[in-house]
C-alpha positions as CSV (number, residue, x, y, z in Angstrom):
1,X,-17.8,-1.0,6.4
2,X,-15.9,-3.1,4.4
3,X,-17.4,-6.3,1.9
4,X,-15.7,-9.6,2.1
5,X,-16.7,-12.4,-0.2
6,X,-15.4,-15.6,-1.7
7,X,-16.5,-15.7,-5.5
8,X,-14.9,-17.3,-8.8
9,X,-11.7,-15.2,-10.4
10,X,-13.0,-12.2,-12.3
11,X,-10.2,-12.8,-15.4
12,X,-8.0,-15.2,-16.7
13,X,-4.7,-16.3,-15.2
14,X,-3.0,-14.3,-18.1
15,X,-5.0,-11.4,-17.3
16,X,-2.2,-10.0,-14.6
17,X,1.1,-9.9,-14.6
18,X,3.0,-13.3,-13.4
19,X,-0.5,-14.8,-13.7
20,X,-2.3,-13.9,-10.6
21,X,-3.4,-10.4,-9.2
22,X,-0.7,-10.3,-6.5
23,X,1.9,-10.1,-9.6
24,X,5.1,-12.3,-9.5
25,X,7.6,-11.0,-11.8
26,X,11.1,-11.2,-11.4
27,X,11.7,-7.8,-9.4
28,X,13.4,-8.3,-5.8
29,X,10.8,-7.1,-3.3
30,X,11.1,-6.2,0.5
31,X,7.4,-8.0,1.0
32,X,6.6,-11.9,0.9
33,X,6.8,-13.2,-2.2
34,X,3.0,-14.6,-3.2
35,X,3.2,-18.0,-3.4
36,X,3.2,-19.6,-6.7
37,X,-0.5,-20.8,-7.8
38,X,-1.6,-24.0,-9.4
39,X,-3.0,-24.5,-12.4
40,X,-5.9,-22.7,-14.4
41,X,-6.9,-25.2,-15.7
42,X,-10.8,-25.8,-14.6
43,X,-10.8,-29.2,-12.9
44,X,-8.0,-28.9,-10.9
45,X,-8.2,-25.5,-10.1
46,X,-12.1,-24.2,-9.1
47,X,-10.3,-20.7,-9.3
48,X,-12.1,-19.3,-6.0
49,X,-10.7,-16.2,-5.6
50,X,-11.2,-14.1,-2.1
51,X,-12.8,-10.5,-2.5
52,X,-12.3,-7.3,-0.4
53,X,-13.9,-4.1,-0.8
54,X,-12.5,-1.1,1.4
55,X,-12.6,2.4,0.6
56,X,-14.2,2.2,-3.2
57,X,-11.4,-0.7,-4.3
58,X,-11.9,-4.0,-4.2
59,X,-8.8,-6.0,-3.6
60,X,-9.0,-10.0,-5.6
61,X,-6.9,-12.1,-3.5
62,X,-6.3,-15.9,-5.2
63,X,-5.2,-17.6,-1.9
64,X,-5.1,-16.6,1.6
65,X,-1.2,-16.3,2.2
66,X,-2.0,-13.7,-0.9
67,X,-3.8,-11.6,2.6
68,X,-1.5,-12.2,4.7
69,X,1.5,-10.6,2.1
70,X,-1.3,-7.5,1.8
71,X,-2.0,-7.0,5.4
72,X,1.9,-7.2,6.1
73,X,2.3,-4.4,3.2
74,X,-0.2,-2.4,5.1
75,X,0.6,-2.5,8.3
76,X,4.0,-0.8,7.7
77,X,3.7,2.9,7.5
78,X,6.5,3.3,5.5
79,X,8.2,1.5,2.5
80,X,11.2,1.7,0.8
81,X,12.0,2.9,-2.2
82,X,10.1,1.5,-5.4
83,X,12.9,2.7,-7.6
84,X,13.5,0.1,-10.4
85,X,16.7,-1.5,-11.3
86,X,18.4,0.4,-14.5
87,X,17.9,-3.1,-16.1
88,X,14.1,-3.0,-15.8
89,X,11.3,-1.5,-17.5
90,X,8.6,-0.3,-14.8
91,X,5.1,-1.4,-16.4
92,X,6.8,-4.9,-17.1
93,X,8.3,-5.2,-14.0
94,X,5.9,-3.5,-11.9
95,X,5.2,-5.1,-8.0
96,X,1.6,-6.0,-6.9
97,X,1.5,-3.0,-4.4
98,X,2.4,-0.6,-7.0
99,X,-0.8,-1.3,-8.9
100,X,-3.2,-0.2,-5.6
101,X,-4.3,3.2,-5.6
102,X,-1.8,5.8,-3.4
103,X,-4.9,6.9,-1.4
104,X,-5.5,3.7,0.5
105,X,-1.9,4.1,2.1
106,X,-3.2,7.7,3.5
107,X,-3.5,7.3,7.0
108,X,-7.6,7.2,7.6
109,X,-7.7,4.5,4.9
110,X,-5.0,2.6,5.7
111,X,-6.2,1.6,9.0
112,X,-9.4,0.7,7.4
113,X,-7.9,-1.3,5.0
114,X,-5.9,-3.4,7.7
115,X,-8.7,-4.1,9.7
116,X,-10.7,-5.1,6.6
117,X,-7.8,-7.3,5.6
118,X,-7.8,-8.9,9.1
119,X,-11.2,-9.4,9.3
120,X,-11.0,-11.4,6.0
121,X,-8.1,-13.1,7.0
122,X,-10.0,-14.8,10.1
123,X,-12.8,-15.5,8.0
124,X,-11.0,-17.3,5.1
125,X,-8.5,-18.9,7.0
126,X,-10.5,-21.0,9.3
């Protein structure tokens, strides 16, 4: 059974890559985009963060469209190529999916990830 809770952000924005756990660097990507988040700046951002723990990882999620980018990365069984461009070095350019473990993509976990993802998806979104 999966764990879904809303908490505060477990590091700083400069922590990750782009500033938030879902990445953002300058790489094309076939998946959404994450959309851009405001500032970390205390008062005008709480920094509530949305939790997920499936199969031994928890996933930190900074918004909800941040889920909804996850779930549709999930629900496709197979993705293309993560080959870099020549121009690029990989662990400065690296995507947010890259960074998940390879074994939640297997096919028992996978499904228990999506329906972790949706079930946190109708929670937070309403």
């Amino acid at each position: 059974m999966a764990k879904i809770w809303k908490g505060e952000r477990s590091a700083p924005a400069n922590h990750f890559h782009g500033g938030h756990p879902m990445g953002g660097g300058f790489v094309d990507s076939p998946y959404a985009a994450p959309p851009p988040e405001p500032s970390g700046h205390p008062t005008l951002d709480p920094g509530v963060a949305y939790f997920v723990r499936v199969c031994g990882f928890t996933f930190e999620f900074w918004s909800v469209a941040q889920i909804q980018v996850a779930l549709e990365f999930y629900r496709d069984k197979i993705h293309p190529s993560t080959r870099m461009p020549t121009w690029g070095e990989h662990d400065v350019t690296q995507r947010w999916y890259e960074r998940v473990p390879q074994y939640l993509q297997k096919t028992g976990k996978r499904e228990r990830v999506i329906k972790a993802l949706e079930r946190a998806l109708a929670e937070f979104a309403a």
